[in-house]
N, C-alpha and C positions, 0 to 999 in steps of 0.2 A: 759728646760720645753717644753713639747711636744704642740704641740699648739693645739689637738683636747683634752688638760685635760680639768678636770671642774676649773674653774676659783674661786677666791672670789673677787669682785669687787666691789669698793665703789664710788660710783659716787653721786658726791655732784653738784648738783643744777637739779630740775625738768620741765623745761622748754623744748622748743621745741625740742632741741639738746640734751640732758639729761634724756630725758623721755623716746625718740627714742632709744636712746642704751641702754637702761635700757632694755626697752621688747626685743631689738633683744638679748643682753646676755641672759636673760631668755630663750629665745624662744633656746639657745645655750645649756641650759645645764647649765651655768653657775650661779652660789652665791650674786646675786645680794643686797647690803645694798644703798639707796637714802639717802641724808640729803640734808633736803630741809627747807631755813626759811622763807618760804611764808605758812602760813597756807591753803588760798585754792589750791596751789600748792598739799601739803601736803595733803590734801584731793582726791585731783584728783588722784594721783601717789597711794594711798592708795588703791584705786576704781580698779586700774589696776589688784592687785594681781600680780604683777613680784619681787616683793622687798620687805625686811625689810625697814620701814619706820623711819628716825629720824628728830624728828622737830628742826630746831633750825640754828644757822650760823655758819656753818664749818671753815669759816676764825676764829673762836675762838678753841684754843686748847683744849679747856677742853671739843667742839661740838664734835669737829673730834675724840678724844679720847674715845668718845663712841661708834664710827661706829667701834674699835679695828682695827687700821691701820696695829698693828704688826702681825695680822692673816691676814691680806688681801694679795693678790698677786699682785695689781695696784689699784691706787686713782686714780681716774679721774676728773679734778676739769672742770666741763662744763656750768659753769655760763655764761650768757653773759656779765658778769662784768671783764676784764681781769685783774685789779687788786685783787678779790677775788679768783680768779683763781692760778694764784702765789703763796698767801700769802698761799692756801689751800696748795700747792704742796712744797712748801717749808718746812711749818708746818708738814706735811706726814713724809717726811724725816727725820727732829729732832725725831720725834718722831716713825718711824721704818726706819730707814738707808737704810735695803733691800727691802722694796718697789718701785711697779715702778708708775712712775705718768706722770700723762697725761694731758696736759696743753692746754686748746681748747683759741686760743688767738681771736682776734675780729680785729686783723688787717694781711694782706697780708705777712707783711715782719715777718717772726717767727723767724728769726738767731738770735735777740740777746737774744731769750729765751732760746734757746738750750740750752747753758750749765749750767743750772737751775733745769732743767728738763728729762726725759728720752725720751717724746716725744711731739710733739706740734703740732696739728691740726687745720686749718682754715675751718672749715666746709662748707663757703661759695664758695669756691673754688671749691669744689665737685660739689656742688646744681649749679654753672655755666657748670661745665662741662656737668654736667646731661641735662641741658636746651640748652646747644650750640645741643645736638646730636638731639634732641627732634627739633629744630628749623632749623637745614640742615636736616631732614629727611630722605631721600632716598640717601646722601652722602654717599661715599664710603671708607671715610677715617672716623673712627668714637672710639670715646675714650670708652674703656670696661670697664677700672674701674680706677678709681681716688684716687690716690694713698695721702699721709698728704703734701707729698713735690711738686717738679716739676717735678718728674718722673711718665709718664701715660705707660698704656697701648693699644696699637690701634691698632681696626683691619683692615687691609688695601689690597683693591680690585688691582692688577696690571693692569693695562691699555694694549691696544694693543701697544701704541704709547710711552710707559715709558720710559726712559733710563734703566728700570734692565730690561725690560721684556726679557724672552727668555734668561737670564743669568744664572747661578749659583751664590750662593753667594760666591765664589770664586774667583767669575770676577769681582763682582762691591766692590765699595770702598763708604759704608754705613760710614756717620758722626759718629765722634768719641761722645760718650755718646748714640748710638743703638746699638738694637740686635735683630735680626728677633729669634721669640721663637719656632712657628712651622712650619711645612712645610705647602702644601696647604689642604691635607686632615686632619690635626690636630690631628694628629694620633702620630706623632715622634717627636720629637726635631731637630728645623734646624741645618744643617751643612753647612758644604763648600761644598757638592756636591747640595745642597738643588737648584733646580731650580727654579725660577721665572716667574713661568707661568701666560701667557697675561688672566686674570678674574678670577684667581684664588686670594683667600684671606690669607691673612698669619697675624698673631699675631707678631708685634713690641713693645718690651718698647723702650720708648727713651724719654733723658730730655727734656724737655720745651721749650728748643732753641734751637733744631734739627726738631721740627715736621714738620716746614714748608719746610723741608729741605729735610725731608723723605716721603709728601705730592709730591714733586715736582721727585723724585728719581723715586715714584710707580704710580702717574698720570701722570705726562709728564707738 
């Protein structure tokens, strides 16, 4: 599936995290259906104009069976209740097999929803990262985009004083779980001739317990 196709997406529950993705697929192009069992909820999400509306509790099979799961392309269950959450994404399945779903948990540690599920978001994990960048300011090491797991993406200023500065990547020996993505003018994709030039910025993913590690590699 090409990922700029139009979507049809069912996303059950209206609330802060739920409503939000709701307009951004919209705003995407995408097929948006909401079920939502809060009536003024259900009025609000109405108000938007992004979505088909269904009133009602999607943790019940015969709710969710009206949004037609078997025509949807991914459920999203983004209640802040993580047991209704489940029981939606579970319920999806029984009832279209090849659906994907999307399991928004309300707690840090998502592994033991994994294999439940096709995918599992912490939302609040995002909303800190978004607040760490907002709260160091003018830092130089600064996350671009916050990814469901503990793989970020960051973009990072080389220091005069670094240990890569004035290397290639070739010559330095980057923690296993990075990858420098561009060169400094963001133009190419790094290489091993890729140099690390002292105030120049370059784009790393790396997991969650390498940052401080690639923090200290491009600051000093």
């Amino acid at each position: 599936m090409s990922a700029r196709e139009d979507l049809r997406v069912v996303v059950v529950g209206s609330g802060r995290v739920g409503l939000e993705s709701a307009r951004s697929l919209a705003e995407r192009g995408h097929d948006v259906v909401i079920v939502e069992r809060n009536p003024e909820r259900v009025a609000a999400a109405a108000d938007e104009y992004v979505a088909t509306i269904i009133e009602g509790d999607a943790a019940r099979p015969s709710v969710l069976a009206q949004a037609a799961p078997g025509r949807a392309d991914v459920v999203a269950a983004l209640t802040n209740t993580l047991g209704t959450n489940l029981a939606v994404c579970l319920a999806a399945k029984r009832l279209a097999p090849e659906v994907r779903t999307v399991l928004r948990t309300t707690e840090p540690d998502t592994a033991e929803f994994e294999p439940f599920v096709d995918h599992v978001v912490y939302p609040e994990r995002a909303g800190a990262r978004r607040a760490v960048n907002e709260i160091e300011g003018g830092e130089v090491v600064r996350t671009i985009e916050a990814l469901a797991g503990e793989l970020e993406v960051i973009e990072v200023t080389v220091a005069e004083s670094a240990p890569v500065a004035g290397r290639t990547l070739r010559e330095v020996s980057l923690p296993r779980g990075s990858l420098v993505i561009s060169g400094a003018e963001g133009e190419h994709v790094a290489g091993a001739d890729t140099a690390l030039t002292p105030g120049a910025t370059y784009l790393v993913a790396a997991e969650g317990d390498v940052i401080d590690e690639i923090r200290r590699l491009f600051r000093g």
